[in-house]
MDAnalysis code that builds the backbone (N, CA, C; Angstrom):
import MDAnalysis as mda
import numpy as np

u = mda.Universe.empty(261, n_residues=87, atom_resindex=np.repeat(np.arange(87), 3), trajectory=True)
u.add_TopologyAttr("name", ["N", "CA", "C"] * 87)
u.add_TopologyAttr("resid", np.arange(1, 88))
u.add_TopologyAttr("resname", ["UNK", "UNK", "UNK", "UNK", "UNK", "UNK", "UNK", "UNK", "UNK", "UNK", "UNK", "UNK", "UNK", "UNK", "UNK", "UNK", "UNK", "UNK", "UNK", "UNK", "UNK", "UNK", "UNK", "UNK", "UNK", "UNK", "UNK", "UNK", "UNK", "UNK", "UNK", "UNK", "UNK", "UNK", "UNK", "UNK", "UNK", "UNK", "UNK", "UNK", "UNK", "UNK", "UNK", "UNK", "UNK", "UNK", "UNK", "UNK", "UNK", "UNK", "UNK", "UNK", "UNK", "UNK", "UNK", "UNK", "UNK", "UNK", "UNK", "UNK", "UNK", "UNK", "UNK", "UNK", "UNK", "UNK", "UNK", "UNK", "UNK", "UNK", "UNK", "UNK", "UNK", "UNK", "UNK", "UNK", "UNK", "UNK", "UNK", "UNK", "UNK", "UNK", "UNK", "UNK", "UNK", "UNK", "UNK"])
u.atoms.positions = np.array([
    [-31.539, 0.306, -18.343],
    [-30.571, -0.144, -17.362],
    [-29.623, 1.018, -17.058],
    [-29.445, 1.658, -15.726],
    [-28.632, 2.673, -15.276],
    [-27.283, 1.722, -15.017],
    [-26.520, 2.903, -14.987],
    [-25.115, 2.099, -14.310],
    [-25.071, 3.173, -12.648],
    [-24.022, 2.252, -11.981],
    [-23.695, 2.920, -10.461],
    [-23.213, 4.046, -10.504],
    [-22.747, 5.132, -9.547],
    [-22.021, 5.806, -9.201],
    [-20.521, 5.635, -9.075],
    [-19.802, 6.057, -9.257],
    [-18.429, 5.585, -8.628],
    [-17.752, 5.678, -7.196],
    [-16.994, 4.365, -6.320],
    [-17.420, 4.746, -5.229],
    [-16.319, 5.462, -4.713],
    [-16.766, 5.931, -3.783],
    [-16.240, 7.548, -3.096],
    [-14.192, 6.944, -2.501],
    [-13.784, 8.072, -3.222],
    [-12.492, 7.755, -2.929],
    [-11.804, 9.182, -1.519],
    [-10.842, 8.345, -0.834],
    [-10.306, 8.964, 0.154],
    [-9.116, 9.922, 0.375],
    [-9.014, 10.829, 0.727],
    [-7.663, 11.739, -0.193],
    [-7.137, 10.969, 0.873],
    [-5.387, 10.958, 0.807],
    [-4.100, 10.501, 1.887],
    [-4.060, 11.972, 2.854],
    [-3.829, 12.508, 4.009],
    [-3.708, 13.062, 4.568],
    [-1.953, 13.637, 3.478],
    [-1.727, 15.143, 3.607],
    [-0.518, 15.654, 3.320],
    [0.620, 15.374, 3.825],
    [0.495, 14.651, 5.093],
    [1.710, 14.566, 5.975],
    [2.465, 12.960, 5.671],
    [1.226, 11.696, 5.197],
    [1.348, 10.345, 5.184],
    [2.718, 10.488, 4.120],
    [3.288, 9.149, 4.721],
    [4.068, 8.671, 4.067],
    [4.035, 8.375, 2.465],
    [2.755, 8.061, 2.227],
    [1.811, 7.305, 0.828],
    [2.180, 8.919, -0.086],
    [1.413, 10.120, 0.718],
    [1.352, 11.062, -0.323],
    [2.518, 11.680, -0.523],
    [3.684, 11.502, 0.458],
    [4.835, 12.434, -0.369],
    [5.635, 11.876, -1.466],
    [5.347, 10.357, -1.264],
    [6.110, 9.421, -2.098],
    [5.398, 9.760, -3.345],
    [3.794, 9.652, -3.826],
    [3.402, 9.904, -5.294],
    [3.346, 11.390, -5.699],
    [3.932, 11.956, -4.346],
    [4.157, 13.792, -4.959],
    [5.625, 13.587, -5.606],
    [6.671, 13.285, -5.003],
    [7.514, 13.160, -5.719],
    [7.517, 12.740, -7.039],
    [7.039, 11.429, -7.595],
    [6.601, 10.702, -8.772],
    [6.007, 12.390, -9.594],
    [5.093, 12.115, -9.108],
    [3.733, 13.230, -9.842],
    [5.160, 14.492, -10.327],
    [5.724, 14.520, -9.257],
    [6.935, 15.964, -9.779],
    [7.938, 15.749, -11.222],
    [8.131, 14.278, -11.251],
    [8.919, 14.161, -12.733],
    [7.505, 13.778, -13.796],
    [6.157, 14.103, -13.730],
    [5.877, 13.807, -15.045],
    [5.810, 14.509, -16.108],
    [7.249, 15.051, -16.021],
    [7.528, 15.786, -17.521],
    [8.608, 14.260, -18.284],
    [9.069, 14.111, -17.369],
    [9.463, 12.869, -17.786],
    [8.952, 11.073, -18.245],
    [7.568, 11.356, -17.224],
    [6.814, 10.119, -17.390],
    [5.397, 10.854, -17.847],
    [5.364, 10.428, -19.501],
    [3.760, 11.474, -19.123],
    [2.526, 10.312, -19.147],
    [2.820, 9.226, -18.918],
    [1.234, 8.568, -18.918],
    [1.347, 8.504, -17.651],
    [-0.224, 9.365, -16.857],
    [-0.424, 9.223, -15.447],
    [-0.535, 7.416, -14.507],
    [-0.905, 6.262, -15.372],
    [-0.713, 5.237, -15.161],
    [0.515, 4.467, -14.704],
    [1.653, 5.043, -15.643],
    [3.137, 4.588, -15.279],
    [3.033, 5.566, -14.198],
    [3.025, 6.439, -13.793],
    [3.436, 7.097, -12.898],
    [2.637, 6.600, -11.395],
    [0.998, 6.364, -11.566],
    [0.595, 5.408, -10.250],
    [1.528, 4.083, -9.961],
    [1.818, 3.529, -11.218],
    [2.592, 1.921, -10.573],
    [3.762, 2.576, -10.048],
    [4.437, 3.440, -10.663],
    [6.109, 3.858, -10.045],
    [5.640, 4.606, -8.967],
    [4.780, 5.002, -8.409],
    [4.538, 5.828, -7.036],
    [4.577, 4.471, -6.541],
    [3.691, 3.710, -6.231],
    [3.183, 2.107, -5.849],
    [4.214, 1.573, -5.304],
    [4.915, 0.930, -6.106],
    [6.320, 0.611, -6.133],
    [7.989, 1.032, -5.658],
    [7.602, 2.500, -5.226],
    [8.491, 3.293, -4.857],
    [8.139, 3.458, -3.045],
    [6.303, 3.416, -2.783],
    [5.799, 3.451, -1.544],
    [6.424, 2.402, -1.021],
    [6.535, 0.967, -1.976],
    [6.824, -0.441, -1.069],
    [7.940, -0.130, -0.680],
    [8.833, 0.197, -1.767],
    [10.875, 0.180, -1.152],
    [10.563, 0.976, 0.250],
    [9.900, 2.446, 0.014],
    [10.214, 2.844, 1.454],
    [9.816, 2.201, 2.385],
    [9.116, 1.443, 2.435],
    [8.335, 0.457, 3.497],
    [8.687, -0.715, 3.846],
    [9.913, -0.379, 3.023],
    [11.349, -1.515, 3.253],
    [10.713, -3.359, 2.342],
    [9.335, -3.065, 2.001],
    [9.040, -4.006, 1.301],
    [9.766, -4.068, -0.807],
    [10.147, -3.363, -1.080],
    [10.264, -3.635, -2.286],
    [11.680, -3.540, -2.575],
    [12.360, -3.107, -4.101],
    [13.667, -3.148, -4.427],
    [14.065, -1.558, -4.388],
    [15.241, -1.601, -4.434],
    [15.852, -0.317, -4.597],
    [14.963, 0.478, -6.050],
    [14.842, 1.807, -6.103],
    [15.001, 2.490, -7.523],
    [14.882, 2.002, -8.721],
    [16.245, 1.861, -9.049],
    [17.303, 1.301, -10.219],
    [16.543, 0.223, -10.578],
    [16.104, -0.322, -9.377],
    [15.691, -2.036, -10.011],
    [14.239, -1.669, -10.581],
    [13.326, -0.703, -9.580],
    [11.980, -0.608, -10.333],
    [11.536, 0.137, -11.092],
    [12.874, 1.282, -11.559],
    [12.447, 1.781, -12.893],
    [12.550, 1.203, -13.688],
    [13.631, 0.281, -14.267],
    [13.608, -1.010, -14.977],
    [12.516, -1.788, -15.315],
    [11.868, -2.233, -14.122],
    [10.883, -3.513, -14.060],
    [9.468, -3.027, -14.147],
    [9.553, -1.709, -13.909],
    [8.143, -0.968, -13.843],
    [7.612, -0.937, -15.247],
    [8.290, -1.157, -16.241],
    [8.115, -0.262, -17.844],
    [7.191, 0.550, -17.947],
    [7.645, 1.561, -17.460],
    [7.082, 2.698, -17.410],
    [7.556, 3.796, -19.222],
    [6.814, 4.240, -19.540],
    [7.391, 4.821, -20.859],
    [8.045, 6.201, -19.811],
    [9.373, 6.225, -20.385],
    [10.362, 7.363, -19.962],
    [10.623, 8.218, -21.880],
    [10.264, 9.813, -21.082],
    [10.788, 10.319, -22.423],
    [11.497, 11.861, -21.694],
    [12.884, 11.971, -22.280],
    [13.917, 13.385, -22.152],
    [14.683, 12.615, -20.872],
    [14.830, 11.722, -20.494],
    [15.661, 11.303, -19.661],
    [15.853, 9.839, -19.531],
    [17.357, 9.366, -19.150],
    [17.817, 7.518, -19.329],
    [16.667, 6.993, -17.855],
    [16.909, 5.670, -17.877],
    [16.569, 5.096, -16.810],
    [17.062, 5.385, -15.870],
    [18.534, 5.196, -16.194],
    [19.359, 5.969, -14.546],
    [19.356, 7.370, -14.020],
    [19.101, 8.087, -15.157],
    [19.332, 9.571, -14.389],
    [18.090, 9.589, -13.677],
    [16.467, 8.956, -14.382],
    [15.693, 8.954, -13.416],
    [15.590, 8.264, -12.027],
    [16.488, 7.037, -12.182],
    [16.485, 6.691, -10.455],
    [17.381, 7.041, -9.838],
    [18.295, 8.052, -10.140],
    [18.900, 8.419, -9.511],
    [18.422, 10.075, -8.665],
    [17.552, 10.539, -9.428],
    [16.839, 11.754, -9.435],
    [16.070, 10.620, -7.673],
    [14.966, 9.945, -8.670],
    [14.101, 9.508, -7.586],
    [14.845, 8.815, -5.927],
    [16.049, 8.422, -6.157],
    [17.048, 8.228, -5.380],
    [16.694, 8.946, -4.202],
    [17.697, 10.215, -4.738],
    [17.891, 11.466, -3.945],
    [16.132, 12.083, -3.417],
    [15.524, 11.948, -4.052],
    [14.249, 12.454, -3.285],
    [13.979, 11.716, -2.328],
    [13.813, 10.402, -2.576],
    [13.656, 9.160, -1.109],
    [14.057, 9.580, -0.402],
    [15.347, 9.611, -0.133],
    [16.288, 9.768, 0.703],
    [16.096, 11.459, 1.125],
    [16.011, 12.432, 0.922],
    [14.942, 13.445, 1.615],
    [13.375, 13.285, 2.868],
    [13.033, 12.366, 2.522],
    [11.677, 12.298, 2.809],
    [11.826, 11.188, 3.758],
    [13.136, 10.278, 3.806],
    [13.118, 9.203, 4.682],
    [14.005, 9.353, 6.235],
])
């Protein structure tokens, strides 16, 4: 019994909204090092800008994301200020 291939994934264009939001993320994982917390907090950070989700503050909290060398707040406040660049 073989198993499948895996199926073919699509890069985001550089310019989309989607990829600057998980470049930012991807930029603190000295702070978040499991690449998993860091897909849901990209995820989650895409919705706020899309005016669908909560502020920051609320989804670094709710995300439980493992944070290590920095509080919860200094990181949403970091991630704050990057939003707000890009928006």
């Amino acid at each position: 019994m073989g198993t499948l291939p895996p199926p073919g994934v699509q890069k985001s264009p550089e310019s989309s909204l989607e990829k600057k939001v998980y470049s930012i993320v991807d930029s603190f994982k000295e702070y978040l090092p499991v690449a998993n917390d860091r897909n849901r907090l990209g995820f989650n950070l895409y919705k706020y800008v899309k005016g669908e989700g909560d502020h920051p503050s609320i989804i670094v909290k709710n995300a439980k994301v493992e944070i290590k060398g920095i509080s919860e707040k200094e990181l949403a406040e970091k991630l704050s200020a990057e939003i707000k660049k890009i928006s």
